[in-house]
C-alpha positions in Angstrom: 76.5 112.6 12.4 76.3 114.4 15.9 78.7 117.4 14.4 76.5 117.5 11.3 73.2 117.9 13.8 75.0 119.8 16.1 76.0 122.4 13.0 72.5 122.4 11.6 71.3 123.9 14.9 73.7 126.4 15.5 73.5 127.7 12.2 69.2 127.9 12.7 70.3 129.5 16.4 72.2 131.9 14.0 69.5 132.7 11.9 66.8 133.3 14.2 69.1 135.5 16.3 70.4 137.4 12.7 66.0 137.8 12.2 65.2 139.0 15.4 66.9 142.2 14.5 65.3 143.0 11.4 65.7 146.2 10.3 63.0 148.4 8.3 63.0 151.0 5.7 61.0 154.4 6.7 60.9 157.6 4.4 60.8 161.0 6.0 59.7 163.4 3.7 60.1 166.6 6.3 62.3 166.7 9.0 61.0 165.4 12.3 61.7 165.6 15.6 62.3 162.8 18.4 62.8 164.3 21.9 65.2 166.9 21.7 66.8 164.6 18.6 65.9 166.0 14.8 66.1 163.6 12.0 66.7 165.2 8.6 64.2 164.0 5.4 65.4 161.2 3.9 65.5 156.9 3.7 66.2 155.5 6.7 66.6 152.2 7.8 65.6 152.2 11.3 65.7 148.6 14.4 65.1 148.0 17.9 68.3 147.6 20.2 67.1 147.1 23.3 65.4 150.3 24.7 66.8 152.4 21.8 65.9 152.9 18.3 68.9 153.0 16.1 68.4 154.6 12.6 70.8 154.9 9.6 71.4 156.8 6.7 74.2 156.5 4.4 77.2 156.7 7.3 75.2 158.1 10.0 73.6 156.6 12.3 71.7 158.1 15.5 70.1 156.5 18.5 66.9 157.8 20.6 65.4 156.1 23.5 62.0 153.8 22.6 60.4 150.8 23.5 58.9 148.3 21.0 55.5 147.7 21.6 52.4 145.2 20.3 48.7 146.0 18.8 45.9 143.5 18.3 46.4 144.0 14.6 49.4 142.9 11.9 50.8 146.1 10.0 50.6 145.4 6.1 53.2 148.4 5.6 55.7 150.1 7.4 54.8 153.3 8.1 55.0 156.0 11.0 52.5 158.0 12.9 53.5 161.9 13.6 51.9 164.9 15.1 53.5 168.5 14.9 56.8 167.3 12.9 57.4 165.1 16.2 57.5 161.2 15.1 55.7 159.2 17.6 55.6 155.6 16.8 57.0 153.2 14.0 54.1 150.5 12.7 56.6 148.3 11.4 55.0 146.0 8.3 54.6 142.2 8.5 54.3 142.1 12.0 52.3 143.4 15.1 54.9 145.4 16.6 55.2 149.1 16.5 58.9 151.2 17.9 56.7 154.0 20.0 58.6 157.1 21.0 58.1 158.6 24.2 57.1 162.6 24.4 59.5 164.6 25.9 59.0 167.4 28.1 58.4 170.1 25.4 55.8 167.9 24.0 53.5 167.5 27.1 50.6 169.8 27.5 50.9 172.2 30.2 49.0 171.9 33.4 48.4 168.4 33.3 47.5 166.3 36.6 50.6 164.0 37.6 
């Protein structure tokens, strides 16, 4: 009886763990940029390993820095927020959390205080 329980609450452990990294579907109709990193149009499926966002497509698979981030709100969709063919955060649907993508140096305005 104590395998059976013990069983029961590895395999929830399991489950919980296997959810945590959920991965999301995000169509890019135009290339965009991340960084210095271009992604090419096309369905990717796109999760949160620690502080980098790894997204696939077919057999490739690229990685860019990011941090996953909260808003007061739940997202009913997944979808992405962009600016100048440079993506800049992922609303990911079902939740409140969003992948957000820092600007790198070519995207900062010039002659900004520090």
């Amino acid at each position: 009886m104590k395998f059976t329980k013990m069983t029961f609450g590895l395999a929830t452990l399991a489950l919980g763990v296997a959810t945590a990294a959920s991965s999301y579907s995000v169509k890019l109709y135009d290339p965009m940029w991340i960084g210095s990193t271009q992604l090419k149009a096309g369905e990717y499926k796109v999760e949160m390993q620690g502080d980098k966002a790894v997204f696939k497509i077919g057999k490739s698979v690229v990685e860019v820095p990011a941090t996953l981030g909260k808003s007061d709100r739940k997202y009913a969709s997944t979808s992405f927020l962009s600016e100048n063919s440079r993506l800049l955060e992922i609303d990911l649907g079902g939740t409140t959390s969003k992948i957000v993508f820092s600007a790198g140096p070519e995207t900062q305005s010039a002659g900004g205080s520090k």
